[in-house]
N, C-alpha and C positions, 0 to 999 in steps of 0.2 A: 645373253651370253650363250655360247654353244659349248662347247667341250674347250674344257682347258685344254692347255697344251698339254700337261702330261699322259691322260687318256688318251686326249686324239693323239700322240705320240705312239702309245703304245699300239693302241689298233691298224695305224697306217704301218705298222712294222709287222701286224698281222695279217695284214688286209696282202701285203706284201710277198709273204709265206705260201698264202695260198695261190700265189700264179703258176701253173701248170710245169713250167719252165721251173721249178723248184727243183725235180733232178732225180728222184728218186721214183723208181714203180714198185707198184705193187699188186698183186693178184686183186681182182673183180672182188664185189660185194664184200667189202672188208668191213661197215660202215651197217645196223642192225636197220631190221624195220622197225619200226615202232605205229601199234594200234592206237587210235585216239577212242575212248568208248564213251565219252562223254555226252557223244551225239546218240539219236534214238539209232540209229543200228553201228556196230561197229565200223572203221573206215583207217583204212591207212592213211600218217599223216600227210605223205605225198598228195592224196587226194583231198582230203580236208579244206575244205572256206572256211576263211576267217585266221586272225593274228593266235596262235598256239605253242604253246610250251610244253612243254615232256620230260620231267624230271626223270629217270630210272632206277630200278635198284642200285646201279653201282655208285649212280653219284650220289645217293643218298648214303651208302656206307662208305666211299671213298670222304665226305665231307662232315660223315662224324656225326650225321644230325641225330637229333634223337625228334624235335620237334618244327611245325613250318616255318618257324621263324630263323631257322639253321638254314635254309635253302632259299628263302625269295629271296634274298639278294641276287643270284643268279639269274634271276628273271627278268627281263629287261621292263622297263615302264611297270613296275610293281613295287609296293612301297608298304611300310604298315609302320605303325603305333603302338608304343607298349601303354605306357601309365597304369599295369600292371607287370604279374611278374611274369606273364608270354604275352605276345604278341595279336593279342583280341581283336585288332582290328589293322582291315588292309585295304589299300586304296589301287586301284588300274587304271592306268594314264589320268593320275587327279583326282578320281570319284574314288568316295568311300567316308566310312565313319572314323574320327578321330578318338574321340572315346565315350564311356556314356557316365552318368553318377545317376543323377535320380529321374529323366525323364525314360519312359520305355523305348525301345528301340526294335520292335518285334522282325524287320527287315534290314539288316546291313545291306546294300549297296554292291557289298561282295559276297557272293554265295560260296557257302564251305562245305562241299558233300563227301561223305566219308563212305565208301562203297553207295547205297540208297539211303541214309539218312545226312539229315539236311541238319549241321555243325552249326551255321552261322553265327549264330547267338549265343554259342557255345565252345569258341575257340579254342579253349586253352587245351581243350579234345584232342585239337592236331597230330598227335604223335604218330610217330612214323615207324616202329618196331612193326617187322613183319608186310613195309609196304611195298608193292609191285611198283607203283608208279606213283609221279603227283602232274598231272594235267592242268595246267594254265589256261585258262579261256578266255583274251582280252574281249574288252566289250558289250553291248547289248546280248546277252540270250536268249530275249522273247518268247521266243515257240519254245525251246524246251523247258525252261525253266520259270520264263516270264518276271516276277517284280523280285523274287529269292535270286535273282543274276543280273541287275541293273546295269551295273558296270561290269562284271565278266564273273565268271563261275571257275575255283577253285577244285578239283577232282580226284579226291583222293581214294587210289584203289586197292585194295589189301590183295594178298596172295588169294589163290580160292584152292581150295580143296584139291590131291593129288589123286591118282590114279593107283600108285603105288605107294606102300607106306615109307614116309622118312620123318626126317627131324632136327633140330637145331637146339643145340645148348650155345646160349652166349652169354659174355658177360665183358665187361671195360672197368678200368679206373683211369683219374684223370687228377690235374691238381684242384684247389677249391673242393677237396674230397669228394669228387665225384665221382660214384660207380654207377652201373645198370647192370641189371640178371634177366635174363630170358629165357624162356623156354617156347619151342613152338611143335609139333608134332600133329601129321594130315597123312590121311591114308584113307582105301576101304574098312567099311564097315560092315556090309554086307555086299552083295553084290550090284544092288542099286542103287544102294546110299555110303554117301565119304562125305570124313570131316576133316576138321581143323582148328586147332586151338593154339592162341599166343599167348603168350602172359609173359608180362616184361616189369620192372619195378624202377624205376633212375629216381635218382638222390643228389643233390649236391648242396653244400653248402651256400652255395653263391658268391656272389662276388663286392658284398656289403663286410665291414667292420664298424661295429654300432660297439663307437666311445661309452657312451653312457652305462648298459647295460654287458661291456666287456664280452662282447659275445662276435662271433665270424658267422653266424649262419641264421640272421634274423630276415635274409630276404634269398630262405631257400628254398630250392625243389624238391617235392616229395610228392613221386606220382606211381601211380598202380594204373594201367590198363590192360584189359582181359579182354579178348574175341575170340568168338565163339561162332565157326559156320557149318550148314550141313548141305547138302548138293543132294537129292532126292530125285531120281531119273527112273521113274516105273514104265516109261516105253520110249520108242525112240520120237514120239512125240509129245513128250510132255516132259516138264524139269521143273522141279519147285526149288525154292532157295530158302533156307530158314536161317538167321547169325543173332547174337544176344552182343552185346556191349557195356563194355562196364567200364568206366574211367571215375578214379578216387586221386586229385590232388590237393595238398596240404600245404602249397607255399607261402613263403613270407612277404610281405609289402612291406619294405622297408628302404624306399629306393630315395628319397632325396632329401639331400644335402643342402642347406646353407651356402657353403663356401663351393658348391658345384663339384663335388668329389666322394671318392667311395668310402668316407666313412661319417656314418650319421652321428644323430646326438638325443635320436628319439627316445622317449623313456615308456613309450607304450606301441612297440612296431604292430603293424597290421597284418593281415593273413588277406593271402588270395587263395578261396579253397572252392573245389568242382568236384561233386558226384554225381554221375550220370548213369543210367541205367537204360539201354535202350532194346530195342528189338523192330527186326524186321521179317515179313514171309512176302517173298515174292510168285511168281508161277508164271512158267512161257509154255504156252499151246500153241504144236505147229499143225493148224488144218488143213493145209496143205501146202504143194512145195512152193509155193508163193504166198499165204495169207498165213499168219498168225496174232496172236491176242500174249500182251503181258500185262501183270497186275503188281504193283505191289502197293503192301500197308505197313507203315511205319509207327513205333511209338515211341517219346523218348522224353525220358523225366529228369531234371536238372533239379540240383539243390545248390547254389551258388555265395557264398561269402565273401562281401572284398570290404575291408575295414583299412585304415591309417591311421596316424600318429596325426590328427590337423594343424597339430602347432608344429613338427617337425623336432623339438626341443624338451629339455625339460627342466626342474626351477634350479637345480647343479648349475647346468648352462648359466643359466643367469647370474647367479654368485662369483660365477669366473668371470662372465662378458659384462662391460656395460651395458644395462636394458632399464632403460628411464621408466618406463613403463611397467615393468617385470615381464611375466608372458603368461599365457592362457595355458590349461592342459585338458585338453579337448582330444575327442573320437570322433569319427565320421565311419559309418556302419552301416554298409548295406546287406541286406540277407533278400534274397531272390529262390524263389523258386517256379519252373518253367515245364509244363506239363503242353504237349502238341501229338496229334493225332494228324497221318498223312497219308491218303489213298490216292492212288494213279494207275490208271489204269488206259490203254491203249491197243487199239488195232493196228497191225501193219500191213502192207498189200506190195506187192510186188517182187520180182525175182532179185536174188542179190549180187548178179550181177545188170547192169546199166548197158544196153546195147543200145544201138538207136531205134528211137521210137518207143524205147521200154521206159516205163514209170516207176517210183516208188511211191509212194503215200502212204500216212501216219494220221490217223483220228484219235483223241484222247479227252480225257476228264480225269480233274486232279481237285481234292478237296482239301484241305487244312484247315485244322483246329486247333486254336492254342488258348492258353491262359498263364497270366504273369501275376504272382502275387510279389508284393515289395515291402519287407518291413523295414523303416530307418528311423536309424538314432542317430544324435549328436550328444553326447553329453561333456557340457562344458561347467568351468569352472568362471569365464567371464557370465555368458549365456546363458545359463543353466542348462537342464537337461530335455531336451527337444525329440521326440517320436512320431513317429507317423506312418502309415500303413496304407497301400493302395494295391487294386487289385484292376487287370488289363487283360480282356476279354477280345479274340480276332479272329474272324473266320474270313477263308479264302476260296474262292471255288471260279473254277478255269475250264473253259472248253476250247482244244488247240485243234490245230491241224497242218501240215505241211506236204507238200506235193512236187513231186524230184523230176526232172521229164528229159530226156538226153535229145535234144533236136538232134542233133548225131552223132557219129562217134567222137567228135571231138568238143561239141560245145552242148553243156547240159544248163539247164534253168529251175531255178528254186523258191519257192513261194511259199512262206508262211504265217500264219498266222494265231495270235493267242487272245483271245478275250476272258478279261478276267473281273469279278465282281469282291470286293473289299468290305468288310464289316468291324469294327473295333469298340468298344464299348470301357470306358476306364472311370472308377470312383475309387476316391481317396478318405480320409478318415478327418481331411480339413473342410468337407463339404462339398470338395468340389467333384463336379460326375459331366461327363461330355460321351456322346458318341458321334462316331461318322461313318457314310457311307460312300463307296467310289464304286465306278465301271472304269477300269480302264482297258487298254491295247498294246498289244505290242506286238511286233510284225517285223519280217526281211524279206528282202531279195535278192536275189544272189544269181548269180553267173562263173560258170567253172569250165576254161578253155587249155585244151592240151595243145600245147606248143608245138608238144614232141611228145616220145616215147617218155621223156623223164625231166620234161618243163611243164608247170601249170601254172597258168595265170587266174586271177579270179577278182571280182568285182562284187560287194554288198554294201544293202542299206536296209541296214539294224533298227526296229526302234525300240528304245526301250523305256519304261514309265514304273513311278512308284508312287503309291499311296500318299497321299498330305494327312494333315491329324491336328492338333491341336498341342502346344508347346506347356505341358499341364506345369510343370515349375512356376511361370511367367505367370499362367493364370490366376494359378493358386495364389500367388504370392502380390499381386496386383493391386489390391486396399494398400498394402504395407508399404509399398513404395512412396519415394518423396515427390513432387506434383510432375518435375522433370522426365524422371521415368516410369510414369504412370503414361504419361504421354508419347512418349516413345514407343512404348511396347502397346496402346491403344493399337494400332495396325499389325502388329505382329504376333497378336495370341495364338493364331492359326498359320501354316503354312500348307502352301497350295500342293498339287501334283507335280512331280518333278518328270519331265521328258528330255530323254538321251535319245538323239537319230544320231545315229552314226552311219558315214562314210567310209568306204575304204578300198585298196586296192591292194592287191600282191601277187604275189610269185613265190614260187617252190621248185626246186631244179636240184635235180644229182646230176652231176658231170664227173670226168675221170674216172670212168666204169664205177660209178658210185661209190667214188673216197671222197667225193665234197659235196656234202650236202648244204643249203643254202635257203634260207626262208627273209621274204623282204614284207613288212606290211607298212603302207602310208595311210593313214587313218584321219579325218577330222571331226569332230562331234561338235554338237550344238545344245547343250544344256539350259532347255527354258524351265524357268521358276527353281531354278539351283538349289535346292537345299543342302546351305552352307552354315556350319555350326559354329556360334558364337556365343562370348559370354560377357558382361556387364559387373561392373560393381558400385551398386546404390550406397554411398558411403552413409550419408546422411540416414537411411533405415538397413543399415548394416548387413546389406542381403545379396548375395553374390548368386546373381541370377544367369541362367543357361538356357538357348534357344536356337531353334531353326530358322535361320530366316531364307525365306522363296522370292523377294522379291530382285534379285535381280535375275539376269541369265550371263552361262558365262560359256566360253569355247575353248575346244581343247583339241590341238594337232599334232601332230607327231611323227613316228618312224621306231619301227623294232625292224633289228636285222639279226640273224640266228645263224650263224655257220658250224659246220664239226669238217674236219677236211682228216682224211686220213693219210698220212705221209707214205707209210708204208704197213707194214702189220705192227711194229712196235711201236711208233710214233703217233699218236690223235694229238691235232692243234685244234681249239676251240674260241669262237669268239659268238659274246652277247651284248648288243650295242642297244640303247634306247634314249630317242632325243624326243621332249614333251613340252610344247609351251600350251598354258593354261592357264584362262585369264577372267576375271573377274567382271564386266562391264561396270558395273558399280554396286557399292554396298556400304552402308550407315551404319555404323558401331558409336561404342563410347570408347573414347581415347583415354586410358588412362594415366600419360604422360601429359597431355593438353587438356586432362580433366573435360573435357566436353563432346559433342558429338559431331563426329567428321563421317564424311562424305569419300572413300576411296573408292578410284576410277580406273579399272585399266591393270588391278590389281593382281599378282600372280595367285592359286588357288594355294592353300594351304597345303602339304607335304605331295609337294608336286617338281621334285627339283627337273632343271629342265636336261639334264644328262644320266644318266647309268650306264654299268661298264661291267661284264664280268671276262675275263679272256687267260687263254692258260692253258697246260699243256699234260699231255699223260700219255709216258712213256711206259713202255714195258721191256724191259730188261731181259728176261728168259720166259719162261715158262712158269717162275716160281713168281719172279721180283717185280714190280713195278712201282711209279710213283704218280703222282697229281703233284703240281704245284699251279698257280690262280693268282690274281688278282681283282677284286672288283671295290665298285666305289661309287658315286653319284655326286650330284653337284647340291649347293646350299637350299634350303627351302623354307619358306615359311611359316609356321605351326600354329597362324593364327590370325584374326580378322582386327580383334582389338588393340594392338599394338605392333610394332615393326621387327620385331625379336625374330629371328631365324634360327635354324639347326645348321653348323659348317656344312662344310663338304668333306669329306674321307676318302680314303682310301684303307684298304684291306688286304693282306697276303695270308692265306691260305694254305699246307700243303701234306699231305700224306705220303706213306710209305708201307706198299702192300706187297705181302708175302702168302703165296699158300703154296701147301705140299697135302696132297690125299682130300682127307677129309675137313683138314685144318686150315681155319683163313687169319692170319693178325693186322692189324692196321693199326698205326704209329700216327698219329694224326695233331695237327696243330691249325687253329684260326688264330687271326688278327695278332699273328707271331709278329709284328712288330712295336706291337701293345699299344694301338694309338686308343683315345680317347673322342672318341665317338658319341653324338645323342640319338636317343630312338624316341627320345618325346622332351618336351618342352613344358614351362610355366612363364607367364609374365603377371607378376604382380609385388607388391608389398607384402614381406614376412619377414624379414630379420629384425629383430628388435634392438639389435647394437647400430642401425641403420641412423644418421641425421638424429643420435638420441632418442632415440623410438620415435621418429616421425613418418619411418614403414615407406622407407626411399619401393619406387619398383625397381622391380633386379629379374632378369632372366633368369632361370631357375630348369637344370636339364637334369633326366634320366638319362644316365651313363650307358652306352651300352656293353657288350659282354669285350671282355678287355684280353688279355693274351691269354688262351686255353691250352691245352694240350694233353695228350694221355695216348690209350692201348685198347683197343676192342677185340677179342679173340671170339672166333666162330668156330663152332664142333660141330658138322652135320652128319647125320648118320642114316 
């Protein structure tokens, strides 16, 4: 299926708007530039290869976010996963991690860099207080970033430090008792050096009522983030960067329901809690007006808790519900802590601008050092009390290069390449100890042709590769199993090296003295040895087993189209289209409706729906007033390899109401104003125990997502 009718409705009524013939002008360059910096030298997006997205400041305050999972709807072929209380994990055109519990995960699939440190693995970071932009990178990023952006590199970039001194006091309330307070203030320090410091606090209750314990705020938000940069300029050739990082969250886990709805019955809710502590120094040397050297080292220390209620219930419930059985009152309790060490460091050679005949080139070495320590408990009332403790050792080290070369002025060529060496080492406290070693490659090429003064076409082929490893749950747990899935998993203790090539083609054009800007990309990829995340349940040795399996390969094609068209000075129409099919060639699970092991063929990939849509409009009224109002939404998708359970399809309205005078900004803001009921993650299994008499029927089982919001952000810059 393509787009339903109601999207493809709406966008042919968009698609419509924008023909020339619309009726109204407006003065030249109405419509901003926008930098992509994601790449090793800065590039306007006009110029840019490759499928890219560019969030801004305004749509990030016009839409209220506070964190990333407030804005990738917007983003065409971008998707994410809670199964906690933000958004941890995100997928681009199909690729990406669903979630994690106890196997390590040192590489998500989607890279989350937050100015120069690498988030990935530490999402819940995201927040967006004090940010300039968020940068979208579908696809392979080999040379720059190599196995940390398999499938595409998320770019999140803070303000940097002023010139002159100013400052922002902010703060919002909203309902779900939500406020945030802010503060940010940048300026000289001395004459060579300026800073900048944010500090932001958001709170909310949430959007859970947990019967049992009478309480409204057991799956809440409570988050502190602090940055800290300094811009150090002792000549006009040389700049150092120095920023510290400090992110303190304190939320609840308390998201699912029985009867599929927002109020629980858990009698011990869980915490999702992140402390992070980080720090960066960079340094750019310009030795002359064409060659220069940048370095930077990174360090950044996580201390991670995500615990849950495992039975969801507690023995109250029971006395109300029939439960033949009674039920269990069990924990499931991870504590994580993630200590990584990052130098990169790079020469560049060439002028910046590309005339014909002129080159650019980029040589580099980039090292990473991590360690994961894991302590888990379960402690049960059927099962007793169960611990265990494992510790995940990974070193990474990369030698890139890339080389830019303008055949003439209108058709340039690009060639790079990243070689990269993998090392990981992981022992647990049940015996078991594995290491492995990989070389891998990742490489593009690319081609960038000027149509015109304000058309560019472009052609690449991405590849992108990630590490395999060993599936330690599966292993560990291997004796235990009943003789059926001992033998099953015999083949799958290990999964191999997973390889993204990507295909692609596009287009980028401003027409109407640039009030319409317009970005097309058609993409295909070719996923061998797919590492696709499934999970199993040994009834018979009671063991609910989770693994990666590589052996199939699977493909994935598509289309993002990005328009902004400026009507006049008061009017912006916006449209964000993305259509994805993504398929599995084959893959072996255990069924747990047909209790035995099937063979699906031909399969869609898991939270890969095959449509997205964000499109809408922002007017400006005078000088003072203006508004947003939006719609976006996707089509259904799968959440899962074990079972045929899907997530709907939705839709979403959107919309704000902004006023500033002087120095004061307010915004009136509302999402999902018509309060639909939405999933951002899924379950398929047996848990209710009023089920077939406690026969523990399976049931789809979904995380709600955030349901009708609204409130008031007020800005004081000074």
């Amino acid at each position: 299926m393509l787009f339903t009718s109601r999207p493809l409705a709406v966008a042919l009524a968009f698609t419509g708007m924008l023909a020339p013939g619309y009726g109204l002008a407006a003065p030249e360059g109405i419509l901003e530039e926008i930098i992509v910096t994601a790449n090793f030298r800065h590039t306007q997006l006009m110029d840019s290869i490759g499928s890219i997205s560019v969030l801004g400041e305004r749509t990030i305050s016009e839409r209220a976010a506070q964190h990333l999972q407030d804005i990738l709807n917007a983003v065409p072929n971008v998707t994410w996963a809670a199964g906690a209380s933000r958004s941890r994990f995100v997928q681009v055109r199909g690729v990406g991690d669903l979630e994690q519990f106890y196997d390590p995960k040192y590489y998500p699939s989607v890279g989350i860099m937050l100015d120069d440190l690498e988030l990935g693995d530490s999402a819940n970071a995201g927040m967006l207080f004090d940010v300039a932009q968020v940068e979208v990178l579908r696809g392979p990023q080999g040379t720059r970033f190599g196995a940390s952006a398999h499938a595409g590199m998320i770019n999140i970039r803070t303000n940097k430090p002023t010139d002159d001194f100013e400052g922002e006091l902010s703060g919002g309330a909203g309902n779900y008792d939500s406020y945030n307070l802010g503060l940010v203030l940048s300026g000289p320090l001395t004459d060579q050096l300026k800073g900048r410091l944010a500090v932001q606090q958001n709170n909310s209750d949430g959007y859970i009522d947990n019967d049992r314990l009478d309480k409204d705020d057991s799956n809440n938000f409570d988050e502190l983030t602090a940055r800290a940069r300094l811009q150090w300029d002792p000549s006009d050739t040389t700049r150092y960067d120095f920023s510290a990082f400090y992110f303190d969250s304190d939320n609840g886990q308390d998201a699912w329901s029985l009867d599929n709805e927002r109020t629980t019955y858990s009698d011990q809710p869980g915490k999702d809690t992140q402390e992070t502590l980080a720090f960066t120094a960079g340094g750019n040397w310009l030795l002359d007006s064409s060659h220069s050297v940048e370095a930077v080292l990174s360090y950044t220390d996580s201390d991670l808790h995500y615990s849950y209620d495992a039975d969801w219930i507690s023995d109250e419930f029971c006395e109300t519900y029939l439960c033949s059985f009674g039920n269990d009152t069990a924990r499931e309790i991870f504590d994580r802590k993630r200590d990584k060490w990052i130098a990169d460091i790079r020469f560049l050679g060439g002028n910046n601008d590309l005339n014909a005949g002129d080159a650019h080139y980029v040589i580099g070495l980039y090292a990473n050092d991590g360690k994961e320590t894991l302590d888990y408990h379960y402690p049960s009332v059927w099962y007793g009390d169960y611990s265990s403790n494992s510790d995940y050792d990974t070193e990474r080290y990369a030698l890139y290069g890339e080389y830019e070369y303008a055949l003439s002025s209108k058709l340039t060529l690009v060639a790079g390449l990243r070689l990269e060496h993998f090392e990981d080492d992981y022992h647990d406290s049940n015996g078991f100890h594995t290491d492995n070693s990989d070389d891998l490659w990742n490489g593009v090429l690319s081609a960038r042709y000027a149509l015109s003064d304000n058309t560019m076409a472009y052609v690449t082929v991405a590849r992108g590769s990630k590490p395999g490893g060993v599936n330690t749950t599966a292993s560990a747990n291997q004796p235990w199993m009943s003789p059926p899935f001992q033998d099953f998993t015999r083949g799958k203790l290990n999964f191999d090296d997973e390889t993204l090539l990507n295909k692609e083609i596009g287009l980028r054009t401003e027409q109407f003295d640039q009030r319409l800007s317009l970005s097309l990309a058609l993409f295909h990829a070719d996923r061998d040895n797919a590492q696709l995340e499934s999970w199993m349940w040994d009834d018979q040795a009671g063991l609910w087993i989770g693994y990666l399996d590589s052996s199939s390969d699977a493909t994935n094609y598509g289309m993002e189209l990005e328009s902004t068209f400026a009507v006049n000075e008061s009017i912006e129409l916006f449209a964000n289209l993305g259509w994805l099919h993504a398929e599995v060639d084959s893959i072996e699970a255990f069924d747990l409706d047909e209790w035995q092991f099937v063979t699906r063929k031909n399969r869609n990939q898991a939270k890969s729906p095959e449509y997205q849509y964000n499109i809408g409009t922002r007017v400006a009224f005078n000088a003072q007033w203006s508004a947003r109002i939006e719609m976006e939404g996707q089509d259904d998708s799968f959440y899962g390899y074990y079972h045929d359970g899907k997530l709907d399809s939705y839709d979403l309205l959107n919309a704000s109401l902004n006023w500033r005078a002087g120095n004061i900004a307010v915004t009136l803001w509302g999402r999902n104003l018509s309060d639909e009921d939405y999933a951002v993650h899924g379950l398929y299994f047996g848990n209710d125990p009023r089920d077939n008499f406690g026969a523990w029927q399976n049931e789809t089982y979904l995380q709600l997502g955030e349901p009708r919001t609204y409130g008031v952000n007020v800005n004081y810059s000074f």
